[in-house]
C-alpha positions as CSV (number, residue, x, y, z in Angstrom):
1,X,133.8,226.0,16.8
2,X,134.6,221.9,17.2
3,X,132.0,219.9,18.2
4,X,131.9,216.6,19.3
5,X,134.7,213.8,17.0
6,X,136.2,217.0,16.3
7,X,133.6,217.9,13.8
8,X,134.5,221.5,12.8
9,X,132.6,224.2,10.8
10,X,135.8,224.1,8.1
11,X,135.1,220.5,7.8
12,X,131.3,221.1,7.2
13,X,132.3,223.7,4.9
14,X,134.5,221.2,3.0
15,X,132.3,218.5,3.0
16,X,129.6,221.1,1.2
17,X,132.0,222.3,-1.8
18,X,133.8,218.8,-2.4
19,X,130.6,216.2,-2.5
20,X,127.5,219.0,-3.7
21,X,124.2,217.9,-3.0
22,X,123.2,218.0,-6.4
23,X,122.2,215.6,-9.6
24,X,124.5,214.3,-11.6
25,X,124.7,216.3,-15.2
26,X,125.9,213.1,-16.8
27,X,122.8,211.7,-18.6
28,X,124.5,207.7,-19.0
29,X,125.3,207.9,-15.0
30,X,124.0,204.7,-13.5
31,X,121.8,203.6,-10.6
32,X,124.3,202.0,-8.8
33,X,126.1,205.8,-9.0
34,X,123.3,207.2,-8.2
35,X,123.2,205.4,-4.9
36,X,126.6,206.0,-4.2
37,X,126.2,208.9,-4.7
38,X,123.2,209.2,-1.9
39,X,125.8,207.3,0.5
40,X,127.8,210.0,0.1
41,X,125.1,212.6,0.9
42,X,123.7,210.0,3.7
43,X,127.3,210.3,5.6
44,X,127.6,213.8,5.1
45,X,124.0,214.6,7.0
46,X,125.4,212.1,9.5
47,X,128.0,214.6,10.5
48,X,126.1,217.5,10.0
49,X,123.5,216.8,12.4
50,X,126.2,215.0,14.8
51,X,128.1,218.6,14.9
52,X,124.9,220.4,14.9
53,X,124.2,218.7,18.0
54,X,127.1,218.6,20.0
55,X,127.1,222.3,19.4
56,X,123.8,222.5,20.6
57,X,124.8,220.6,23.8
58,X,127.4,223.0,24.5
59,X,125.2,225.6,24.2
60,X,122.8,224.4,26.8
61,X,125.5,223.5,28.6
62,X,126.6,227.2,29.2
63,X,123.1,228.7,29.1
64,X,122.1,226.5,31.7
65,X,124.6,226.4,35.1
């Protein structure tokens, strides 16, 4: 399904296995990476919850005529 910006599931999906929510395993990584590295995570829930929404909307959209 393609929500609203043309957010798809595939591109959720994507988004998931290329940037992992996870810690980094790298014991020197920095601060500053880290932070980038919560950007990252920051833009990602962005989308998320943009697509989750305009899915949503669609949905109460058809449920209610």
């Amino acid at each position: 399904m393609i929500g609203a910006f043309n957010i798809s599931e595939d591109l959720i999906t994507w988004l998931n296995k290329t940037f992992p929510n996870n810690l980094p395993t790298d014991k020197v990584c920095t601060i500053e990476e880290i932070r980038f590295l919560q950007g990252q995570q920051d833009v990602i829930n962005v989308i998320k919850a943009t697509y989750k929404e305009s899915i949503e909307d669609v949905h109460d959209e058809f449920s209610n005529p």
